[in-house]
C-alpha positions, 0 to 999 in steps of 0.5 A, spaced: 500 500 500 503 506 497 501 512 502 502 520 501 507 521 495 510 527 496 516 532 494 522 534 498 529 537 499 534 531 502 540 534 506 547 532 504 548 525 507 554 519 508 553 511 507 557 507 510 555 500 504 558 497 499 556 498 491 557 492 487 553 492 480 550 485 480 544 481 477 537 482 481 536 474 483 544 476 487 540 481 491 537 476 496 544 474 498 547 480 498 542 484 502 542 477 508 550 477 508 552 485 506 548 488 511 551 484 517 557 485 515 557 492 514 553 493 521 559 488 524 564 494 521 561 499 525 560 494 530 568 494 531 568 501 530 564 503 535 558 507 531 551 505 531 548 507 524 545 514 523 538 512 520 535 505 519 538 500 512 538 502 506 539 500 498 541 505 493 539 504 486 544 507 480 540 508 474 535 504 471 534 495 472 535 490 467 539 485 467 544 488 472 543 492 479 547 497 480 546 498 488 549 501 494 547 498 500 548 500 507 546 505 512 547 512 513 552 516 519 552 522 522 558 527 518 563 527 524 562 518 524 564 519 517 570 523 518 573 518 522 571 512 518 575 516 512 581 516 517 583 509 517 577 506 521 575 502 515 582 500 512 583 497 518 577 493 520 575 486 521 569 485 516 568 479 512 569 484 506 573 489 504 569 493 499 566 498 505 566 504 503 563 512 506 559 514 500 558 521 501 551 524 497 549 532 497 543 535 498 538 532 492 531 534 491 526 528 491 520 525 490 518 520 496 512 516 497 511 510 504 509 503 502 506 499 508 506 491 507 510 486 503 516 487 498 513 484 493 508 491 493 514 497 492 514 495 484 508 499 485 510 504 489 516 506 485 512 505 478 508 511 482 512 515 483 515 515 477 508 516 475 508 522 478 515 526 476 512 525 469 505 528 470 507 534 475 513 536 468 519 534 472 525 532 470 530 526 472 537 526 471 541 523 466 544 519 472 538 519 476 539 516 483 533 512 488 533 509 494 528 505 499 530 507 507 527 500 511 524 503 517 520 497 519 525 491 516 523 483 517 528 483 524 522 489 527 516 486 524 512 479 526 508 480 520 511 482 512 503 486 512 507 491 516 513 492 513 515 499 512 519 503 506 520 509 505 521 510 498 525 516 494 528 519 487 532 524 486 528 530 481 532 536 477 527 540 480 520 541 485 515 543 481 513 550 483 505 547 485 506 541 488 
């Protein structure tokens, strides 16, 4: 169930992830084992996440995903990541990386229930960019921010995600 599409100025931010270019029956195992490994680094780091998981999507989905998985840290946790931390550490993998991403305008909508329904919501939201006159970028960016993920949630109806996609502009009746 897609709730309240809307338009709206995100704030320059940091992801501690890992950005891999895959195709999309490798998702499943990169999610299960890539999150865990990124939440053990900043475990040893001593960082607790800024914000809930995310998954950034870097162009259009076809036969492969260009995908940047992880969660987003405070400026001053970033910095110190950057000095060294993640070099250093002990993870499974050794692709983590701080991704540091600008203020973006976007359109952004929330979908309750299971991920089998966030194509929808996508598709709704893409349908809205078109229909207000806005653009997208050549190299637009979206992401999903789990804010009721399958570890909080007893049943898959109440899952949460919220939704966005980065927008050349907010149009000016909105």
């Amino acid at each position: 169930m897609i709730v309240d599409t809307q338009y709206e100025k995100i704030p320059a931010h940091d992801i501690v992830g890992i950005r891999v270019i895959l195709q999309p029956e490798e998702l499943p195992e990169l999610f299960q084992h890539g999150y865990a490994e990124i939440k053990k680094l900043l475990r040893l780091e001593g960082i607790e996440p800024a914000g809930p998981a995310r998954s950034y999507y870097f162009g259009d989905i076809s036969d492969t995903v260009d995908i940047l998985i992880g969660f987003p840290v405070t400026p001053a946790q970033a910095d110190n990541l950057r000095r060294g931390a993640l070099s250093q550490s002990g993870g499974d993998i050794d692709d983590v990386a701080v991704h540091h991403f600008r203020d973006m305008k976007t359109m952004h909508a929330r979908h309750e229930g299971p991920y089998e329904g966030l194509n929808e919501t996508w598709e709704e939201i893409f349908d809205g960019v078109a229909e207000t006159g806005c653009k997208l970028p050549v190299n637009t960016i979206g992401w999903e921010e789990y804010i009721e993920g399958p570890a909080g949630v007893e049943d898959r109806k109440d899952l949460v995600t919220e939704v966005f996609v980065q927008v050349c502009q907010v149009p000016a009746t909105v």
